[in-house]
PALO-679411 format. One record per residue (C-alpha): residue number from 1; residue in three letters; y, z, x. Coordinates in steps of 0.001 Angstrom, whole numbers, padded with zeros to 6 digits. Layout:
// residues N
k|r|yy|zz|xx
NUM|ALA|Y|Z|X
...
//
This chain:
// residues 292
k|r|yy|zz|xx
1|UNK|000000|000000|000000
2|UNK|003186|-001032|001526
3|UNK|005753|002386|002177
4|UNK|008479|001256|004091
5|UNK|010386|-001930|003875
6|UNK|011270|-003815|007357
7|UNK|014741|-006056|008129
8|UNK|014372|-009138|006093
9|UNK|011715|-008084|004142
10|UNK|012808|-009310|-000055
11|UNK|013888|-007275|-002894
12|UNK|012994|-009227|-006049
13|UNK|015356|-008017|-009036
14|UNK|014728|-008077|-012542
15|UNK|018457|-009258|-013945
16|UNK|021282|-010242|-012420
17|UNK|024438|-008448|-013847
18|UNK|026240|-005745|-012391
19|UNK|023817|-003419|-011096
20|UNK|021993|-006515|-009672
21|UNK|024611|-007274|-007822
22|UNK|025528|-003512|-006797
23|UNK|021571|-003789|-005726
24|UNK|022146|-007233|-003743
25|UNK|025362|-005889|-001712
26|UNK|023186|-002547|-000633
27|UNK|020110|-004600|-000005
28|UNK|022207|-006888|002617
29|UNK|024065|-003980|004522
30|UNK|020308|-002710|005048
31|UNK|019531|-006117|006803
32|UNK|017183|-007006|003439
33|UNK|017081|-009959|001463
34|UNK|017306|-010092|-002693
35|UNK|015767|-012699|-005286
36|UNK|017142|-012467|-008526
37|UNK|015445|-013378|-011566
38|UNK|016807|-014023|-015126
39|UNK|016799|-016493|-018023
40|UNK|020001|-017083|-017860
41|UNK|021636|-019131|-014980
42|UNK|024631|-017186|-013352
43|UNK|025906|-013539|-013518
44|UNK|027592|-011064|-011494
45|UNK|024711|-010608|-009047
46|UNK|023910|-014531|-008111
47|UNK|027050|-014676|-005875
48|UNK|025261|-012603|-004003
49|UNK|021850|-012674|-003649
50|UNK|020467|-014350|-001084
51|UNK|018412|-016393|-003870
52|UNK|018229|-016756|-007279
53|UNK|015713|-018047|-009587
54|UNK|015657|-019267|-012898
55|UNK|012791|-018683|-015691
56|UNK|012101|-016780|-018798
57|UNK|010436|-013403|-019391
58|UNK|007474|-014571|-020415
59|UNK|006507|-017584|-018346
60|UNK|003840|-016200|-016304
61|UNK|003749|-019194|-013765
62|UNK|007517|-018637|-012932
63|UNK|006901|-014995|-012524
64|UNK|003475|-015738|-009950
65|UNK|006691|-017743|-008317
66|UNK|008683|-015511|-008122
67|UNK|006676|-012368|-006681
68|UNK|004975|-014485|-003995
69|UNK|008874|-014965|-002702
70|UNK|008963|-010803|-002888
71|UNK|007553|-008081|-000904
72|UNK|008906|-005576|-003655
73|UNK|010541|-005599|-007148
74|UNK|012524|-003518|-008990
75|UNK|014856|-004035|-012389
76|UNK|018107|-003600|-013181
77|UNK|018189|-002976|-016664
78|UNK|015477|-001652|-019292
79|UNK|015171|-004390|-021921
80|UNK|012745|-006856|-019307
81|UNK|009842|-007001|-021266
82|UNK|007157|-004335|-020582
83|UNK|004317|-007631|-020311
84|UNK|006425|-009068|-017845
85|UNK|006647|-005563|-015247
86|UNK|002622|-005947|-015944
87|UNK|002010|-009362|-014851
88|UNK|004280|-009003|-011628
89|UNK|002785|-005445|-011202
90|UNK|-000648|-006777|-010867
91|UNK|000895|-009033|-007777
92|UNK|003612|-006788|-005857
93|UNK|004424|-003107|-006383
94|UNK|006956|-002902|-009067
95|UNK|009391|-000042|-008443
96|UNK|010453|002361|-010498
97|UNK|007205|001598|-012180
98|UNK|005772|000187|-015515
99|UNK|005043|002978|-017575
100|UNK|008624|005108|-016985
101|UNK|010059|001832|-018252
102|UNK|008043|000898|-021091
103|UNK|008321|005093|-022350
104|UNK|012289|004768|-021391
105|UNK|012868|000957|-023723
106|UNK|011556|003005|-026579
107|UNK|013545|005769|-028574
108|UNK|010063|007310|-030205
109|UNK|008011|006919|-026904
110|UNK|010611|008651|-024935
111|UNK|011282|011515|-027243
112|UNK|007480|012330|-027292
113|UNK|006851|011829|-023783
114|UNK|009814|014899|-023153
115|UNK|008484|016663|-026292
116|UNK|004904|016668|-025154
117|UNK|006536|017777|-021359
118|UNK|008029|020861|-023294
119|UNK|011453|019282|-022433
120|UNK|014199|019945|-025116
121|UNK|015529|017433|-027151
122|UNK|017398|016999|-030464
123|UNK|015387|016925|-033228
124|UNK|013958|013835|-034449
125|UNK|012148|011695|-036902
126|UNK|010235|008395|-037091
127|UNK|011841|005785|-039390
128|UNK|010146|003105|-040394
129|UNK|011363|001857|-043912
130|UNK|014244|003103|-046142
131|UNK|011842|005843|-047830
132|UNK|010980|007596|-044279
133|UNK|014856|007653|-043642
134|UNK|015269|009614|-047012
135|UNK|012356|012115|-045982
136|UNK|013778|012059|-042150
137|UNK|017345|013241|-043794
138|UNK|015621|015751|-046217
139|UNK|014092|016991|-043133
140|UNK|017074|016685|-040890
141|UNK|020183|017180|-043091
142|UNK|023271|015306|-042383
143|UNK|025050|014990|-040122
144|UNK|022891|013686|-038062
145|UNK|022185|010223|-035827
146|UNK|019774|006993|-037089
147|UNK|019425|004877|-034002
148|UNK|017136|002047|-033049
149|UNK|013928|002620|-030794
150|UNK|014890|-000234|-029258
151|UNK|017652|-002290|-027601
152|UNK|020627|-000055|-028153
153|UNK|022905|001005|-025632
154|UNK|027004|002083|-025786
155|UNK|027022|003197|-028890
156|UNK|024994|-000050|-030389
157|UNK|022068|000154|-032747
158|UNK|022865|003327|-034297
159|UNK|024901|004995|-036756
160|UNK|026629|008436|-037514
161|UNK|025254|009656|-040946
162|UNK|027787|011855|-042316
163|UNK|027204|013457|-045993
164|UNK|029190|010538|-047200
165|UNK|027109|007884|-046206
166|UNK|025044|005632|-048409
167|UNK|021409|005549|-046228
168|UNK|020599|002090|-047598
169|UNK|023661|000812|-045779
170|UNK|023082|003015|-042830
171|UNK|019718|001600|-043073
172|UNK|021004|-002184|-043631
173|UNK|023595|-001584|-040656
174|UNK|020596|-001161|-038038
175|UNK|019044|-003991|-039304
176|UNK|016220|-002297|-040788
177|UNK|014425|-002107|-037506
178|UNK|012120|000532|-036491
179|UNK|014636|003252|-035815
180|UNK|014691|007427|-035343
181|UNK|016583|009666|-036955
182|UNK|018058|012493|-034944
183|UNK|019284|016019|-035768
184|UNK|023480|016058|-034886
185|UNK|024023|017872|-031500
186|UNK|027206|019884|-031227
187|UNK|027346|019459|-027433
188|UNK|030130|020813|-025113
189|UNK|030066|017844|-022478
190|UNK|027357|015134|-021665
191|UNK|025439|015858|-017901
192|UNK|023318|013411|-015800
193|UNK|021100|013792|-012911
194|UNK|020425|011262|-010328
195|UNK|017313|011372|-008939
196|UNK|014841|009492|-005996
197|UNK|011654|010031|-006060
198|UNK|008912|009061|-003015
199|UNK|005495|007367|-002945
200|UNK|003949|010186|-001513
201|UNK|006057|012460|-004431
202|UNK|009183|013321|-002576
203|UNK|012451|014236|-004684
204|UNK|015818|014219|-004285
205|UNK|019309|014479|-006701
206|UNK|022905|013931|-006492
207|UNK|024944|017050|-007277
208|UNK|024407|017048|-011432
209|UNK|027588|014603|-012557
210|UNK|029674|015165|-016041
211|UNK|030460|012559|-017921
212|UNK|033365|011582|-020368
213|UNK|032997|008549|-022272
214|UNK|035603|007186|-024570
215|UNK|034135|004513|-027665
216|UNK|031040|005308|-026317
217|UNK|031719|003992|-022921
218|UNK|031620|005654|-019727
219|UNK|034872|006829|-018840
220|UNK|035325|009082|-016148
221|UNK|032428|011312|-014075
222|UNK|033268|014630|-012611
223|UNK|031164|015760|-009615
224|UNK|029592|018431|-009388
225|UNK|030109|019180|-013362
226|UNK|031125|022159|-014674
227|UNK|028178|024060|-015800
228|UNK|026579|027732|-014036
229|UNK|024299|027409|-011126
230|UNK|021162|028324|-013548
231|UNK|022271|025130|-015922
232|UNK|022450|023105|-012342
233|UNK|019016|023748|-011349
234|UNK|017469|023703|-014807
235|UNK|018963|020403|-014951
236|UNK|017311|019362|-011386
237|UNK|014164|020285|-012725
238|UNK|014303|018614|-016049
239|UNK|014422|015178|-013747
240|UNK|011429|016298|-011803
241|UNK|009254|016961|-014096
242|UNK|010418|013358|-015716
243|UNK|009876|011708|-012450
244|UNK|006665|013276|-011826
245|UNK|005228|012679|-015859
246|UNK|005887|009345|-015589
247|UNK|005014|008458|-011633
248|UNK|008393|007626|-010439
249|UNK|009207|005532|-007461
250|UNK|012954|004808|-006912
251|UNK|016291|006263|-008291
252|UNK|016739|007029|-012196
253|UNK|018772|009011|-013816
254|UNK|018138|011514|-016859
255|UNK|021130|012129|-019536
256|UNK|021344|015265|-021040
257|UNK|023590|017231|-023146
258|UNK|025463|020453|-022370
259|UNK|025054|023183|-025339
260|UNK|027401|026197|-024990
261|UNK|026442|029058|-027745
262|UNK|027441|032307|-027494
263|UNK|027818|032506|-023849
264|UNK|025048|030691|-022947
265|UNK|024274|027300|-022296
266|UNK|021257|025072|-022778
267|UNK|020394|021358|-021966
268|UNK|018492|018601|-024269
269|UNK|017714|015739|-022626
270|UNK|019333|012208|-024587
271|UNK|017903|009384|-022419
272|UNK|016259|008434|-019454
273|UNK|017546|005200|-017858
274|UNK|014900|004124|-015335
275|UNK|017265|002270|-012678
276|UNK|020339|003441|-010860
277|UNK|023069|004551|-013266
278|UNK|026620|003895|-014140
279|UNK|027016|007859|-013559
280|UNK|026319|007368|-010316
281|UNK|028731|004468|-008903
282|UNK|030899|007476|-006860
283|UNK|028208|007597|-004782
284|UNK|028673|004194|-002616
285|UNK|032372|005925|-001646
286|UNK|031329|009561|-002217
287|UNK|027909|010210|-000579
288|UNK|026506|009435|002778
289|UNK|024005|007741|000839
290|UNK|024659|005920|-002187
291|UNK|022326|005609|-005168
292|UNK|021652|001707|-004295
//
């Protein structure tokens, strides 16, 4: 099993937009190359690469193509398709790994993947047709959050169920896909962790980073955040045991938010994004070693 890359050795990448390209510009300064794959033919990351390569998801030759061209392969986002990490798995390691991003792509999978770790998260329900929304709410109350499993990100694919809100247009605004329905969170402040994890099960984090978004984007991160010592290291270990339950190689990160009740403060883990994170860009200025 290869451990340890060597100058000009090729990173193949999974999606060529910003990260990509954050990916491409760290890859080079190490003396390593970068093929980027996509459907699409240009973004951020193919000015560059040292290569790109067009092809779709799903066309198997193109993909045989592309990992003979790689000595390793990572992703940049979570939506590739789960078949095509499998088929390029089978030929080249594929790093952070298949199964933490086929859990983290899916709202249900990743909520009882933490839940059967014993990690806290908001309360949740499946939703799978207008009538299991109605016995999710019962169950749930309202406010609370209906959101995709799948394909949502900055706010998209879900919706804020207040006690005024019809559910059959809640229900009609997602599209009626296969969704969750989560209890509402009164949470003081949002907190990520950015981990690496080794083949041979080595871990590291950034200080835990807290993060302000405004119209559910990003905003500003704060470093280290502003939580006790005891909420630091619980958060640390939260991204451990992720990284260990789900066989981690690479950087990921781990969002979680920040419950303050009398005195006391508690974490429940949102997402896990299974690639470097936006959370984690003051690192290439801010660390001697940034997260790419």
């Amino acid at each position: 099993m290869m451990t340890r890359l060597k100058p000009r050795d090729t990173i193949g990448i999974l999606g060529g937009g910003q990260l990509g390209r954050m990916t491409a510009l760290a890859a080079a300064e190490l003396g390593l190359r970068t093929l980027i794959y996509q459907p699409e033919r240009d973004g951020p990351g193919f000015d560059v690469a040292t290569e790109t390569m067009t092809g779709n998801y799903d066309n198997e030759e193109k993909l045989a193509q592309f990992a003979a061209r790689c000595d390793v392969i990572t992703y940049e986002f979570e939506n590739v398709p789960a078949h095509t990490v499998d088929v390029l798995s089978r030929l080249r390691p594929v790093r952070p790994g298949a199964r933490m991003l086929s859990v983290s792509q899916d709202r249900l999978s990743e909520k009882t993947f933490l839940s059967d770790l014993g990690i806290p998260t908001a309360p949740y329900w499946s939703v799978d047709s207008l009538k299991e929304l109605e016995v999710a709410v019962m169950a749930l109350g309202q406010p609370s959050v209906l959101k995709t499993r799948r394909f949502g990100y900055d706010g998209k694919g879900q919706v804020l169920l207040k006690p005024d809100v019809a559910l059959p247009h809640a229900y009609d605004l997602i599209g009626e896909a296969p969704a969750i329905l989560e209890g509402f969170v009164p949470f003081a402040a949002e907190v990520s962790v950015i981990a690496a994890r080794g083949i041979d099960g080595s871990f590291a984090t950034y200080d835990v980073c807290e993060n302000e978004h405004r119209h559910h984007i990003l905003h500003r991160t704060t470093v280290p955040a502003g939580i006790s010592a005891a909420t630091s290291a619980a958060a640390v270990e939260i991204a451990r045991k992720v990284g260990e339950g789900l066989e981690a190689v690479g950087v990921f990160a781990v969002e979680m938010f920040l419950v303050r009740e009398n005195g006391t403060e508690r974490l429940l883990v949102n997402e896990i994004a299974p690639r470097v994170h936006n959370s984690g860009h003051w690192t290439i200025e801010g660390a001697d070693t940034s997260q790419f």
